[in-house]
N, C-alpha and C positions, 0 to 999 in steps of 0.2 A: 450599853456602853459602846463606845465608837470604837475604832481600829485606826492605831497610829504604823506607819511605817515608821521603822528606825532604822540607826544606825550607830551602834557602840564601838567601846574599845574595852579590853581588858587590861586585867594589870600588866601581862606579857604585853601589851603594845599593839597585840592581833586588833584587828577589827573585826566584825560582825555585825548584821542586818537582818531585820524579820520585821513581823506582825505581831505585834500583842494589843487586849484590850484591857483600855484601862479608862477611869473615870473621867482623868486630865493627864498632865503632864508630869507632874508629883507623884500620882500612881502609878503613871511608868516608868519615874525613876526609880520608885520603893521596887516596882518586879525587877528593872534590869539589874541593880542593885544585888536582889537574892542571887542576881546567877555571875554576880563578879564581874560585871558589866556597868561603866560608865555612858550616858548620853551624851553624844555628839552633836547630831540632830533627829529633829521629827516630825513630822507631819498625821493629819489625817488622810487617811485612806478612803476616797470617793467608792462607793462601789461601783460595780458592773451594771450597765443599762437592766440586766434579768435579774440582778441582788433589790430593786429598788421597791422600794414599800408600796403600792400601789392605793388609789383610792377606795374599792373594792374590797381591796385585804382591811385596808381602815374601817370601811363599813361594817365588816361583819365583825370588828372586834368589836364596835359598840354597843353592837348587837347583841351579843353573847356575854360582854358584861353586866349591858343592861339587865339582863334575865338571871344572870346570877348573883345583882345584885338585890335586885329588885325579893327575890328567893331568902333572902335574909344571907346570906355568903358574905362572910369580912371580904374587902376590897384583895389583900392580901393573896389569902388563898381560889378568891372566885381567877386573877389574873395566872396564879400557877396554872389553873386547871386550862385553861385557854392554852397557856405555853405548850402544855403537853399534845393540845389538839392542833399545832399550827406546824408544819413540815416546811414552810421559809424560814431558814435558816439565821438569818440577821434579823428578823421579825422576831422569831422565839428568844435569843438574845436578848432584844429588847424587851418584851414579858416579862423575861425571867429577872431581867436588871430591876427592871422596876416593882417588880414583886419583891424584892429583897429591899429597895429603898422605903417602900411603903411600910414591911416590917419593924422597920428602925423609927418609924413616926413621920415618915415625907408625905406630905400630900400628895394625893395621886396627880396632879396637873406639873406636882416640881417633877414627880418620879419619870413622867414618862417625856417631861421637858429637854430632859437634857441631852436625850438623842438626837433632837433638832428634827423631830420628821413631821409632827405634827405642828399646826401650823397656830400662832395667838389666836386664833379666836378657836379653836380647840380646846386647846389647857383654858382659855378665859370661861369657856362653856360649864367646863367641868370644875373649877375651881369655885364655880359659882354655884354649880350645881350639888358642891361639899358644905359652904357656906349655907346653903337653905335645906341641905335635908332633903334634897331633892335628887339626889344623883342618879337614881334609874333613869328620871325622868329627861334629864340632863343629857345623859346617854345615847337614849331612844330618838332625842332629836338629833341630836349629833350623827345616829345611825341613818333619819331620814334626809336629811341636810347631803350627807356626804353621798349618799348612795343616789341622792334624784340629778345630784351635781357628775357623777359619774354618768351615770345615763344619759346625761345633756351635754357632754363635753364626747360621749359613743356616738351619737348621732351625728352628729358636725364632723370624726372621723370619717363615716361610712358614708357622708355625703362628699367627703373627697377623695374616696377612694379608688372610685371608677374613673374620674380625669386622671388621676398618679397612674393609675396601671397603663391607661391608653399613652399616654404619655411615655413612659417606660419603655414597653413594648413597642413604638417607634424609633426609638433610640438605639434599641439593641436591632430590629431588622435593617434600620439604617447602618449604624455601623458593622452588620454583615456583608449588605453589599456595595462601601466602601471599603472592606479588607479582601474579598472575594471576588465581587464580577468589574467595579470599575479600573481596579490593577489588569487585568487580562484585556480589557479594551485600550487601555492607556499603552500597552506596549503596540497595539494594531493604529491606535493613532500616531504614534510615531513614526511608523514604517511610510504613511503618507504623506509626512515630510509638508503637511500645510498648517497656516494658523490654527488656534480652535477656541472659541466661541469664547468670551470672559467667563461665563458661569458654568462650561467646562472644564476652563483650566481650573478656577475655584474648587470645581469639585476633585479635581486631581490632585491638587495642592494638599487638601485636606484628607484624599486617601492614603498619597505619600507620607505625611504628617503622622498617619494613626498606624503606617507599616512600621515605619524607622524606629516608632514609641512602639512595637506591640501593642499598640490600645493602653499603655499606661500614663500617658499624656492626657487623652481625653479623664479620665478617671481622676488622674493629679489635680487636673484644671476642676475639676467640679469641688475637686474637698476643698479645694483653693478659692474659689468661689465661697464657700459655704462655710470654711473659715473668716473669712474678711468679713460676708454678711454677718457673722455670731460676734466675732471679736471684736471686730471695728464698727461695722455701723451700728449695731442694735445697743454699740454702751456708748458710742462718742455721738450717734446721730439719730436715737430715739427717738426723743423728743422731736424732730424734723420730719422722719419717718412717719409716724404717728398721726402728726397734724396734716401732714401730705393725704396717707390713708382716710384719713376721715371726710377729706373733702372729696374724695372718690362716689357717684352714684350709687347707692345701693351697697357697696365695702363700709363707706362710711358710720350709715344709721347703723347696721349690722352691729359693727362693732362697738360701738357707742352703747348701743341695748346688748350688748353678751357683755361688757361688764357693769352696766345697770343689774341683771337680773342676777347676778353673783353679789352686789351690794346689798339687795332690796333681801334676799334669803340670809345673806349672815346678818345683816343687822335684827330680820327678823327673829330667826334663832336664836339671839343674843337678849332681846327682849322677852323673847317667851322665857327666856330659863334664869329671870329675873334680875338680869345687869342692868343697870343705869344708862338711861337712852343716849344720853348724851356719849357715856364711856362705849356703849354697844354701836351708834353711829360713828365711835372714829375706830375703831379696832374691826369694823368691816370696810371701812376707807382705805385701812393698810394693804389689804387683800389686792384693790384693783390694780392692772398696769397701766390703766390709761390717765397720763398727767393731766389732762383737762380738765377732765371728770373729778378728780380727785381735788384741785383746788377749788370748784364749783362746792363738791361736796363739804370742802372744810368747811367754806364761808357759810355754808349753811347750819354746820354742826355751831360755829362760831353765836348765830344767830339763835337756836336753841337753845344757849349754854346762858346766854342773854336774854332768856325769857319766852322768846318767839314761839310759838306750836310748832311741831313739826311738818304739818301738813304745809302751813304759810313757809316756814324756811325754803321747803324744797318745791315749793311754786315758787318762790321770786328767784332761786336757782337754776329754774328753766333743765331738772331732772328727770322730771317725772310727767308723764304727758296732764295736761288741764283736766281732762273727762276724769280720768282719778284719783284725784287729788282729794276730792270728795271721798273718794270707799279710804282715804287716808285718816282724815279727818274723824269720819265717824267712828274707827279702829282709836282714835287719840279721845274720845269722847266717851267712848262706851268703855275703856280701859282692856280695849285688845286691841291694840298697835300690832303688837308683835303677828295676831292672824291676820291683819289686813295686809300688813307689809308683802306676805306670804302669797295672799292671793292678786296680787299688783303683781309680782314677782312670778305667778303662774300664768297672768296674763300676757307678759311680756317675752314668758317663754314662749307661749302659743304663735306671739308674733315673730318671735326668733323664728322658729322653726317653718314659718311659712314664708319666708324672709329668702330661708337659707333654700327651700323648694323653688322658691323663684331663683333664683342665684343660679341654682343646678342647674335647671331644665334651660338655663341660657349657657353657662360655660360647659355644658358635654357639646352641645352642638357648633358653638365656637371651636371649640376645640379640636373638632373633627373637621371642620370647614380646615384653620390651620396648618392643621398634620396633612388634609390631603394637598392643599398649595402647596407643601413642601413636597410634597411626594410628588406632586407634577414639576416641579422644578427639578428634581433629581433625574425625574425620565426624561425631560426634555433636553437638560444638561450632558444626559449620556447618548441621544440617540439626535442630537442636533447637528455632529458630527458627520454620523452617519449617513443621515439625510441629506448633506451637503454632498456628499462622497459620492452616494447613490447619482444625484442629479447632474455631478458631473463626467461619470459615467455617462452617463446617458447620453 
């Protein structure tokens, strides 16, 4: 069950506010109710970036359902037994909620629905997977689905992770010696009483800037930045964004094929675990962010749904590369769609990941070309003065 914040009143008039969970909004007026408490208002309660369900935690409950249910274990008490072994806190909650709903006669895909963590082609996996008698098996894909997508989505972190740090750690030694050594020259250029250079005074401007803020300016300015990017462009100018990105060298394919390969695995999964292609190719449609891709892919499900093979739909879709389209086909022929989609969908990983290798080994060393321009601009900014000073001494 989720966690609303509220905010009541009682009969005295007081007010009062908390945390309770409840199923909806009805069952937290039936609790505040018991304790002599009217609702004012309420909301859900987002958790904390560390309260959040991870893919990972997802994978191994599949896991471990699978085995116990597959064990002969009602659904019921196989999910207790999981609660007791899971120490996240909002995770066992959720177990335990839905161990209780499934006792009452809820299908496990409504039970564990209503938290909103897992995602439709989840609860579609396993609803399907209740529907045929299949649920371990149901499961087990669900376990391999989520845990290879975890894995793939680790790699793409840890390939950005040495630019983010180099990056970082220039920022913080630069803003040391803008609060440090260019203040202490900035008073000695004064006392000289001559011009100094434009991309000295710049650089003084912006040491002054970061004394008078203690460094909370810069900091302000970033969230500030990275609010407007979240809030503003990525919902009013997506779709602009997006089409922009893709037409980038080497950004573009990129991402075009990282949500190809997130298509090509749920719709595969969704057919192995015996959904209907057509309902299995639009309920992995939902999955992607990329609007392009996604009305290509309708028009294609549209074409399916009208009789066309699927191999033919997503050729004249222009989704899937020509060469194979063929190992598609014959998966649509031989009546394993669902393995072939899987192995397109390994291949495409393979080119992801060698995609993203090239990418790398070009932006660390960009990167570093960059930082060091800046870093000679910073020295020549402070010691240009100097040099001027030195010479006319001389």
């Amino acid at each position: 069950m989720p966690y609303f914040k509220w905010t009541g009143v009682s009969w005295e008039g007081k007010t009062q506010s908390g945390v309770l969970r409840a199923r909806s909004l009805s069952h937290l007026d039936e609790q505040l109710l018991d304790r002599d408490l009217g609702r004012m208002r309420a909301f859900l309660k987002n958790p904390w970036p560390w309260q959040q369900i991870t893919a990972g935690m997802q994978a191994a409950f599949f896991k471990q359902l699978s085995l116990l249910v597959d064990s002969g274990v009602y659904v019921d008490k196989a999910l207790e037994m999981i609660a007791q072994q899971i120490n996240h806190r909002t995770f066992r909650e959720l177990i335990e909620d839905a161990s209780q709903e499934v006792q009452h006669g809820a299908p496990l895909a409504d039970a564990l629905g209503q938290s909103g963590v897992f995602t439709p082609l989840c609860l579609q996996m396993m609803q399907a997977g209740q529907e045929t008698g299949k649920l371990a098996e149901a499961l087990e894909l669900l376990s391999g689905y989520t845990s290879q997508r975890e894995q793939f989505y680790k790699k793409m972190r840890q390939a950005l992770l040495m630019p983010i740090i180099t990056l970082i750690v220039f920022c913080l030694t630069a803003g040391i010696i803008l609060l440090t050594i260019v203040p202490t020259l900035a008073s000695f250029f004064e006392t000289t009483g001559k011009p100094l250079p434009y991309i000295t005074q710049l650089v003084l401007n912006l040491s002054n800037w970061m004394q008078h803020s203690y460094g909370i300016a810069p900091l302000a300015s970033l969230v500030g930045c990275w609010l407007f990017l979240r809030f503003i462009i990525m919902r009013y100018f997506k779709a602009y964004l997006q089409k922009g990105c893709l037409r980038v060298p080497l950004i573009g394919s990129l991402i075009f094929e990282i949500n190809l390969v997130s298509y090509l695995y749920a719709a595969a999964l969704l057919i192995q675990g015996r959904v209907a292609v057509v309902r299995a190719l639009a309920l992995a449609r939902e999955n992607l962010a990329l609007a392009d891709l996604k009305v290509a892919l309708y028009t294609a499900e549209q074409k399916v749904n009208a009789g066309l093979p699927v191999h033919q739909a997503l050729h004249e879709a222009s989704c899937v590369a020509p060469d194979l389209i063929g190992m598609v086909m014959i998966g649509e022929q031989s009546g394993n769609l669902g393995r072939m989609l899987m192995r397109v969908g390994d291949w495409y990983t393979e080119r992801v990941n060698r995609r993203f290798t090239v990418i790398n080994s070009l932006v660390q060393p960009l990167l570093m070309v960059f930082l060091a321009l800046l870093v000679v601009g910073l020295i020549v900014a402070v010691y240009l003065p100097l040099f001027d000073l030195s010479m006319a001494v001389g």
